[in-house]
C-alpha positions, 0 to 999 in steps of 0.5 A, spaced: 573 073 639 574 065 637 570 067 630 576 072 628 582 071 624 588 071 629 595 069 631 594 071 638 587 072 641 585 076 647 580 076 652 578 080 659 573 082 664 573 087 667 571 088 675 572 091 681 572 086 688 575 087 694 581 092 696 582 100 697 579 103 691 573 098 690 571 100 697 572 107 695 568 107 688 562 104 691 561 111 694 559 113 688 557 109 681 563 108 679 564 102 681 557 098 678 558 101 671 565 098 670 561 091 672 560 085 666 564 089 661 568 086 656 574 087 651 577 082 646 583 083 641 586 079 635 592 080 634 596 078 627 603 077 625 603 079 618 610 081 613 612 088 615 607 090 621 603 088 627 596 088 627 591 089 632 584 089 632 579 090 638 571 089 641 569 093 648 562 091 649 559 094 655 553 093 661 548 096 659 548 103 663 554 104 659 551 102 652 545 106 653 550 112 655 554 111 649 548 111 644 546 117 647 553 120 646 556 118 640 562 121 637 563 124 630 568 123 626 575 127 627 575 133 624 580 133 618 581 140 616 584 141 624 589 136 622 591 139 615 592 146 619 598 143 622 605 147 620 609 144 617 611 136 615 616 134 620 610 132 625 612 126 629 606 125 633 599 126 633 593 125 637 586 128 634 580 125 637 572 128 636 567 127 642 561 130 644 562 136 650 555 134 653 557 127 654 562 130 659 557 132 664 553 126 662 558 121 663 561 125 671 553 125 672 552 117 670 559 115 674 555 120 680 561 125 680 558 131 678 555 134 683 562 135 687 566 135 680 561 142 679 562 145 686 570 144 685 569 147 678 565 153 681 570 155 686 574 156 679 570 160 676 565 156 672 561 150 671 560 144 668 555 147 663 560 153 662 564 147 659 559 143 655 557 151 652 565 153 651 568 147 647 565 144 640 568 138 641 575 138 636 582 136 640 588 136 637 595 135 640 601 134 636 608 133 636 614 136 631 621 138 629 623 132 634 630 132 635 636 132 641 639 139 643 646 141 647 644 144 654 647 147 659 644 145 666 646 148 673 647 143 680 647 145 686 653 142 690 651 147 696 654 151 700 655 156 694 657 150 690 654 149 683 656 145 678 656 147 671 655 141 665 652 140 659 648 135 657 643 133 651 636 132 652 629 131 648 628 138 644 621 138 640 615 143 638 607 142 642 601 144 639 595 143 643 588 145 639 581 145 640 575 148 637 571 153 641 564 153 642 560 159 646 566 164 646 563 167 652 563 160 656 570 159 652 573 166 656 570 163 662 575 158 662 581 162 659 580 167 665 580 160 670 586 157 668 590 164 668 588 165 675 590 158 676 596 159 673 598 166 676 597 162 683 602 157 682 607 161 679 606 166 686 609 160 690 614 159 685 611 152 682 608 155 676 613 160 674 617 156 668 610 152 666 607 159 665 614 162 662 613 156 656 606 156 655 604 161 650 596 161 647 592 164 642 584 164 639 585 164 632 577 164 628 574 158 632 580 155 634 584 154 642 592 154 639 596 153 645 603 151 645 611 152 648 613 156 640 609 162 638 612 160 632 608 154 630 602 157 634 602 163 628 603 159 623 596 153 624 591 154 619 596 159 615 595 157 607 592 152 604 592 146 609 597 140 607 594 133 605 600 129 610 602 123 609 599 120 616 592 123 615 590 119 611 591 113 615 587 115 621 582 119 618 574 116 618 574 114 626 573 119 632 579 118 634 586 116 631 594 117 634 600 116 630 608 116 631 612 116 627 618 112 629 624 113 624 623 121 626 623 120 633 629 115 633 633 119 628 633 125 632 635 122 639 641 118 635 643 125 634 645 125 641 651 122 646 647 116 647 647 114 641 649 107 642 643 105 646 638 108 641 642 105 635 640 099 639 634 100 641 632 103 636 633 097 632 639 102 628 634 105 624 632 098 620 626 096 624 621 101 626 617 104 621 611 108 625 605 106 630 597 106 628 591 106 631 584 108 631 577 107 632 571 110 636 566 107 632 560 103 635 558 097 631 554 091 633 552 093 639 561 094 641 565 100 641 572 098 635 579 100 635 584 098 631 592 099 633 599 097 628 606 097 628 609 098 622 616 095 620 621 098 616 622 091 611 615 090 608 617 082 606 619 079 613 614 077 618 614 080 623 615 076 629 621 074 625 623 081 626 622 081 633 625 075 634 631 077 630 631 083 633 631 081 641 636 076 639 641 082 636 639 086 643 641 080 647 647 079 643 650 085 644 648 086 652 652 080 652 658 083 648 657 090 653 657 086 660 663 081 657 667 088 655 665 091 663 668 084 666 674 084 662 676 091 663 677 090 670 682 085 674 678 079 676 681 078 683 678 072 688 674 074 694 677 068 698 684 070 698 686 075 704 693 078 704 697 077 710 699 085 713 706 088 712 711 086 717 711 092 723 718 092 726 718 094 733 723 098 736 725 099 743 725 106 747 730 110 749 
């Protein structure tokens, strides 16, 4: 770690000893493989972003399994599939299916994950077989919509008021394996779901969700719109693709996006501030994966508007302005109300007594 360029440099180990949980992990082997694992990160400063680069090496149970069970690249076409240009988060990610069983088998976790899936109505190898290892799940058309909420005030009181909150499109993606074993866990969740929506707990989340199979592809989401339209035409090369693409797995925000929508608001004061009035945050990074020289990488990024300032700079500037401006509001809510001195009592009105006729 000493070794790597960096204005901050971090490093941990991670063990389990003593308390509740360690007690009730060493049940099983989940305990012991979370021993003599370490993790490193350096973290730099640079003109316009903040960068972050970290190493996880592991005991060697856990390095033999993650030999045995590497993850390829994520796939690029899945995210080129994703409607439109609006997106605003995106995390994809690649991994094998068999690794699932492999690592619930190292952790001592099958045998009672299998028998809990069996009451489901499929396996442990139903799921290896179904999945082919692809995941997408995506966020777009951030924006805040205008809604009206009911409150039950009891006794047949409901109090009617509109309001705004966050308003976006879900796609969740994952590329189907064995169609059979696939249909197996479609039918298992619907059960599931009907069950929930029986006693009442389920009936909105059941309502929201609309799924389809298009080709080898799981499309689920709360638009039926953006489920139809994945994968039509010819696949879009956006912006962030090229960004995270390369590594197993990559995540991406986009924060001018999500900002710009939610100042649209009626909080937009606190998100102007926050939100550093547009002027600040630009987008968050991160990817990896990959296993090099025996330690599994990643790397992470917040990227700035102003690309020539160093960014603690920024920050610093950033939290100063923050600070200035709770200062202006807890001064403007003092003098808005009369300063009266706790230790003054007024004396009580003068009663004037009277005799009875």
């Amino acid at each position: 770690m000493m070794g790597e360029k960096g204005d901050m440099n971090m490093y941990f180990t991670r063990r389990l000893k003593g308390g509740s949980m360690a007690k009730q992990l060493s049940i099983f082997k989940a305990g012991s493989i979370m021993e003599g694992n370490i993790s490193t990160a350096s973290v730099n400063f640079d003109n316009g972003k903040i960068t972050a680069n970290s190493k996880s090496y592991f005991n060697k149970e856990l390095q033999d399994f993650y030999t045995k069970y590497k993850a390829g690249n994520m796939n690029t076409e899945m995210l080129k599939k994703i409607p439109g240009d609006n997106v605003a988060a995106v995390l994809a990610l690649n991994y094998p299916p068999e690794g699932i069983k492999g690592f619930l088998k190292l952790l001592g976790f099958d045998g009672m994950v299998d028998g809990y899936l069996n009451d489901l109505g499929f396996t442990i190898d139903d799921f290896v077989a179904a999945n082919k290892g692809d995941l997408l799940l995506a966020v777009t058309d951030f924006s805040m919509v205008e809604r009206e909420k009911s409150i039950d005030l009891g006794s047949g009181q409901v109090h009617k008021q509109k309001a705004n909150s966050p308003d976006a499109k879900i796609l969740f993606v994952t590329s189907i394996g064995n169609k059979g074993s696939f249909d197996k866990l479609i039918a298992a969740g619907t059960k599931a779901m009907g069950d929930l929506s029986k006693t009442g707990s389920g009936s909105n989340a059941l309502n929201a969700v609309k799924y389809e199979i298009k080709d080898n592809w799981f499309v689920a989401g709360n638009s039926q719109e953006q489920i139809s339209a994945f994968g039509t035409g010819a696949g879009s090369d956006k912006d962030f693709i090229n960004k995270i693409s390369g590594h197993p797995f990559g995540f991406y925000i986009d924060l001018k996006k999500i900002l710009g929508g939610m100042e649209t608001g009626s909080d937009r004061g606190m998100v102007t501030m926050f939100g550093g009035q547009g002027k600040i945050w630009d987008n968050i990074i991160a990817y990896g994966g990959e296993m090099k020289d025996g330690a599994g990488t990643s790397h992470f990024e917040i990227n700035m508007v102003d690309k020539n300032t160093n960014s603690l700079k920024q920050l610093n500037n950033y939290a100063s302005s923050i600070a200035k401006q709770f200062s202006g509001a807890r001064d403007m809510s003092e003098d808005d109300y009369p300063k009266v001195d706790s230790g003054i009592v007024a004396p009580p009105p003068p009663v004037e007594l009277k005799p009875k006729n």
